[in-house]
N, C-alpha and C positions, 0 to 999 in steps of 0.2 A: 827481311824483318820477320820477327816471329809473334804472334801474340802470347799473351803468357796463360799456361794453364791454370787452375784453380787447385786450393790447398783439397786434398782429398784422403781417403784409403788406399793403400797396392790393391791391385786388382789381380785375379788369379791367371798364372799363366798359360791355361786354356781358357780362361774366357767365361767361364760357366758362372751361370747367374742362379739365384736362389729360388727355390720351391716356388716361393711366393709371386717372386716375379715371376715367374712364369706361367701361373694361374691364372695373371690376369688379361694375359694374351691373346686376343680376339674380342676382346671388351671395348676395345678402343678401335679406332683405325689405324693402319699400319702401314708405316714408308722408309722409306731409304734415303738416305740423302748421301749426294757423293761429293766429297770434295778435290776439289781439282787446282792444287795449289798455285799453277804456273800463271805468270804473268809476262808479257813482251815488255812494260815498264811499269815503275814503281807509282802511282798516284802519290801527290802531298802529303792527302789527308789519309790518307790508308793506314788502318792497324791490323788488317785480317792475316794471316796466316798463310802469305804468298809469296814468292819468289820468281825473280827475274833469271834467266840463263847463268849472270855474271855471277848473281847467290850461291848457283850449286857446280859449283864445277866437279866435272866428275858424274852427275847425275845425269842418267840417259831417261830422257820422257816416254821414251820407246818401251820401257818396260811399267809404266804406271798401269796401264791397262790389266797387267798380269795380274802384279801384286792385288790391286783392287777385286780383282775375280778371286782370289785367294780368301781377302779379307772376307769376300761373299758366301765361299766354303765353309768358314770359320764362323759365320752367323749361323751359315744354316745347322750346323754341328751343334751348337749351343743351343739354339734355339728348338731343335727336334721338330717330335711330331705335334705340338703346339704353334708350328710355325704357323700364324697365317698366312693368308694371299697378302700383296701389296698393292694397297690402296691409291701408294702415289709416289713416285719417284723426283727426285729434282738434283739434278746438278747443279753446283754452287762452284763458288770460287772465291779469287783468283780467275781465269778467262779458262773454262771447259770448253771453249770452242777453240782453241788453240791446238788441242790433240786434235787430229784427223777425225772425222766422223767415222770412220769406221773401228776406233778405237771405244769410243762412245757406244756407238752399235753395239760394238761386243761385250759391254760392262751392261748393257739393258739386256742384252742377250741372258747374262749370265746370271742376273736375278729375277729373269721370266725363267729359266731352268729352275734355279735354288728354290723358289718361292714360289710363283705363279703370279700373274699379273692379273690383279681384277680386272672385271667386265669395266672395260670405259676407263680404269687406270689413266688418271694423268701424269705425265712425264715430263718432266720442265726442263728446261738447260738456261741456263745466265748465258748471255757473251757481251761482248762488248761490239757496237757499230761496225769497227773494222777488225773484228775475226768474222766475219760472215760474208760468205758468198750466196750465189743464186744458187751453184754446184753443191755447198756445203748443206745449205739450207733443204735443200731438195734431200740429198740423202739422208740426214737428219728425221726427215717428215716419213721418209719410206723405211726407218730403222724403227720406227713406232713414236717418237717425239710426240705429242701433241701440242706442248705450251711452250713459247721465247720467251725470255726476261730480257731486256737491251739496256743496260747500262748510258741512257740520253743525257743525264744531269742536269744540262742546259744546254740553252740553245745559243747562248751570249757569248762572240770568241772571247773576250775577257777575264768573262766569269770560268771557260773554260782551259784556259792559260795558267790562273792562276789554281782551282785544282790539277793542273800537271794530265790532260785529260788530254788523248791524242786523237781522238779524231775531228773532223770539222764539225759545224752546226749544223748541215743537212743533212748528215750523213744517215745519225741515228732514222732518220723518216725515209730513206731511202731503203734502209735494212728492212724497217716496216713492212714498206711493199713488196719487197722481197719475201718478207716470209708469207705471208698472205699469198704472194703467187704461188710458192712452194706448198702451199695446203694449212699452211695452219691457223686454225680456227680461233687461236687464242694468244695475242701476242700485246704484252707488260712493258713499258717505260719506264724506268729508274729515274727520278731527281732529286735533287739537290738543292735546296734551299738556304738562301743565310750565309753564303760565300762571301769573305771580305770583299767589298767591291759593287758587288752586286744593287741595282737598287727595285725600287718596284716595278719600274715598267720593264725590265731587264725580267722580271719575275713572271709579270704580263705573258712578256713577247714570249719565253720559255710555254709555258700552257697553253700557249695560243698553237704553238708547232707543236708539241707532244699530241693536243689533241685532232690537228689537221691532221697528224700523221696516222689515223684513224688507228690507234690501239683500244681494246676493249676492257685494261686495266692500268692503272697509273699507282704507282708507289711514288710517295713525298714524303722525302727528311729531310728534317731538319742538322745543316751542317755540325759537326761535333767533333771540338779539336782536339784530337787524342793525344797523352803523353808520347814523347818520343816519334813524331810523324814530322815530316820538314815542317808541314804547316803550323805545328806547334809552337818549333823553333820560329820561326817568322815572327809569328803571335808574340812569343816571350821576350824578342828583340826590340819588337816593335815597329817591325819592317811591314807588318800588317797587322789589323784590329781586329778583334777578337768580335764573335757573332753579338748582334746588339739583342735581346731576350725580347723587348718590343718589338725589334723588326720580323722576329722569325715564328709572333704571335703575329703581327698584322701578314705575313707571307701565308702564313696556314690559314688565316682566316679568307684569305684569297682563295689560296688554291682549291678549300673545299666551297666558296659561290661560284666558281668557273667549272669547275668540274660537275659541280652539280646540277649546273644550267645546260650543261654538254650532256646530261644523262646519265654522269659516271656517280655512283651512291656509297658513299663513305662506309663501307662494315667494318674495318678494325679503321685504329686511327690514324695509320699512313698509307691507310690502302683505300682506294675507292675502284672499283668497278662497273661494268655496266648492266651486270644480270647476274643471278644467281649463279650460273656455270662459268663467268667468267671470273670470277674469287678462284685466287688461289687456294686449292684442297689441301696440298700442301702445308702450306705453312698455316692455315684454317687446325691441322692436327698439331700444330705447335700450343696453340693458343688456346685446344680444347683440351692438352692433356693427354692428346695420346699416343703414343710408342711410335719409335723409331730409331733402326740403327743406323748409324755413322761411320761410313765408309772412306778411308783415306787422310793424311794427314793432319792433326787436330780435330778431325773430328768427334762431335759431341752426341751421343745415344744417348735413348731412355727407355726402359722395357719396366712395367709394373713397378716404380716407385724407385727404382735403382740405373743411376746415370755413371756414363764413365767417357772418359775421352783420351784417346787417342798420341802416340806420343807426334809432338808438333813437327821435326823435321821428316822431310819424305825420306832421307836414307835411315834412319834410325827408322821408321815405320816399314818400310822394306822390306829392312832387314828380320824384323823379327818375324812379320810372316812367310819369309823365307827358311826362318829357323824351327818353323811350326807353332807359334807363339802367336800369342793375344797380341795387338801393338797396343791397349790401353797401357795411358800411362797412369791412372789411380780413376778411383770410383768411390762415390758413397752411394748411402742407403738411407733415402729420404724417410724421414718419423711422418705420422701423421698430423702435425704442426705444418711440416714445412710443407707438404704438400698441400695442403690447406691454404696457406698463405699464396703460394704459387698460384693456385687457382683463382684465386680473387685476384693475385695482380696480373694477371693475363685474361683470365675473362671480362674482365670490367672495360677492357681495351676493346672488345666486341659489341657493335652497333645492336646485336642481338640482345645483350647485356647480360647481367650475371645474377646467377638465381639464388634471392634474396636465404634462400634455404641453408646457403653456407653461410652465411653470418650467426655469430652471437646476436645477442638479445641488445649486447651495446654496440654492434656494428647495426644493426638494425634501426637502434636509435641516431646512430652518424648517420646512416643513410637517410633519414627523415631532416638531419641538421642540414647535409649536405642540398637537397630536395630547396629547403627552406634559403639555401646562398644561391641556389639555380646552379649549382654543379651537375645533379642529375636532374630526369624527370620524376617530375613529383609523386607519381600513384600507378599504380599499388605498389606500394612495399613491404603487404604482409607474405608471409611463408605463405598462410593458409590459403591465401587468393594466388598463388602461383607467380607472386610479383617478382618484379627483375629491375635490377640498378643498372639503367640507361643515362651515360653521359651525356648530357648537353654541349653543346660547341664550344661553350665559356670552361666546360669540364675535361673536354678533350684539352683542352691545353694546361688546365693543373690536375691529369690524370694523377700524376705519381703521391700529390697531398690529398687526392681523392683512397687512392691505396692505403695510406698510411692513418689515413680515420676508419676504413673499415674492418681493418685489422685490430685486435686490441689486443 
């Protein structure tokens, strides 16, 4: 299955980005993100831009590695002597632990070459429970990794049956201690919330083992049933219920008094943490606005106000950097509007909150209305006092109508 791109511009056939973008490089913090299509099976609910074996036939995994190191060539050429160091790396997916680690190795290898790796650079990888070994894990940690992401979801074989989720319910807490043995200092749980099926103590018993499993960051979404995913079809059949919009406010309202009571402290709003270095840095430069390019298929970059992505199958992406070619498949160039707007609806998302400086004079006065229904906190919300629009708990769950008053 493929996700669909967005309507955009052609993008030029090397790659090269505009003056401007590229002025503003070093302004921001800067990371790479790589994407790692391949999946061992399909999940229900999945829309990402991943593929099973039986998807590509003809496609040898044996050469993602290359390609990718290429595409890394191809940044660095574009980007020049404005390249910075890289802030923060993270492999995504689809299941990156599925390639060998030393195929991994070599694609971190290859952007501490192109680039240079900052002091203390964090390095994420995703996997899933059962792509990880003690063996994997260990060379992982000795190839520079510092952070896991583990795809847990739940702990409920039910709840995990019906997303299509292969491993068992202890499994994800056993990966845990594995990576902890292997060295790493930083290791993330993925759930899932709001599963046909599912009820609250089901929801309970899930956070109760995420958090025994002593990870020091927990990600919580809320389930979302995407066009065209089996779980869809189920839903439209009617062979399963669609998520209840109360249930998946009373589950968040959970998840953030259990976690909170465990020490883990909400900074964006599916992410809670247990300390300042345990937040993902990562996707932290998603939310503040700042650059990074995207490596491998579908993937989505952004360098000084100009975003492009990637063409979505991995042989079409291949191929053209085989043929010395950009694989974007189109790009625009953000106006000062949209970038504006983008800031307010992703920093507003941040426990830090968002500085009341990008508002108009009537976003100013929403954020006082909003203040007044207890969507944010109340004070300061002048510019001149350095105020900042902090959602409250009741706001965290109508972020998106909290967005759409502060925009005008």
């Amino acid at each position: 299955m493929a996700a669909r791109l967005p309507d955009g511009d052609p993008a030029p056939a090397d790659g090269a980005l505009p003056t401007a973008a590229l002025r503003e490089l070093g302004a921001r913090p800067f990371g790479v993100y790589v994407h790692v299509p391949f999946c061992a099976s399909r999940c229900g609910y999945c829309d990402f831009n991943t593929y099973t074996a039986a998807e590509l036939p003809g496609v040898d995994r044996t050469s993602f590695a290359a390609s990718a190191i290429a595409e890394l060539a191809l940044a660095r050429r574009v980007l020049g002597d404005a390249a910075p160091r890289v802030d923060t790396v993270f492999f995504g997916g689809g299941t990156p632990t599925l390639l060998p680690p030393a195929d991994l190795a070599a694609i971190l290898a290859a952007i501490d070459e192109a680039f240079g790796l900052a002091p203390g650079a964090e390095v994420t990888t995703e996997a899933n429970p059962e792509s990880v070994t003690p063996a994997t894990l260990a060379a992982l940690r000795a190839a520079g990794f510092t952070r896991l992401s583990l795809g847990m979801q739940s702990a409920a074989p039910h709840v995990l049956a019906t997303l299509e989720r292969q491993h068992t319910p202890g499994r994800a807490a056993a990966a845990v201690a594995q990576a902890r043995a292997a060295g790493f200092a930083h290791v993330s749980v993925d759930l899932i919330y709001g599963t046909p099926g599912e009820r609250d103590e089901d929801w309970r018993a899930t956070l109760a083992a995420a958090l025994e499993a002593g990870p020091d960051h927990v990600s919580a979404y809320a389930l979302t049933v995407e066009p065209g995913t089996r779980l869809h079809a189920q839903v439209r059949r009617g062979r399963l219920p669609a998520p209840d919009e109360d249930a998946l406010a009373d589950r968040y309202a959970i998840a953030d008094a259990v976690l909170g009571a465990a020490g883990l402290r909400w900074y964006e709003i599916s992410n809670w943490a247990a300390s300042e270095t345990a937040r993902c840095a990562h996707n932290l430069g998603y939310w503040r606005g700042g650059d990074w390019w995207g490596i491998g298929p579908g993937a989505h970059s952004h360098v000084g106000g100009v975003r492009w992505w990637n063409a979505l199958h991995p042989s079409a992406w291949a191929r053209a950097l085989a043929a010395g070619r950009s694989p974007a498949a189109g790009r625009e160039v953000l106006d000062a509007a949209t970038r504006r707007f983008e800031r307010i609806m992703l920093e507003v998302r941040l426990a830090e909150g968002l500085d009341v400086a990008l508002l108009s004079a009537a976003g100013r006065a929403a954020a006082a209305r909003l203040a007044a229904d207890g969507l944010v906190e109340p004070a300061p919300l002048r510019a001149a006092a350095g105020g900042r629009v902090r959602l409250t708990l009741r706001g965290r769950l109508l972020a998106d109508a909290v967005v759409r008053a502060l925009v005008d």
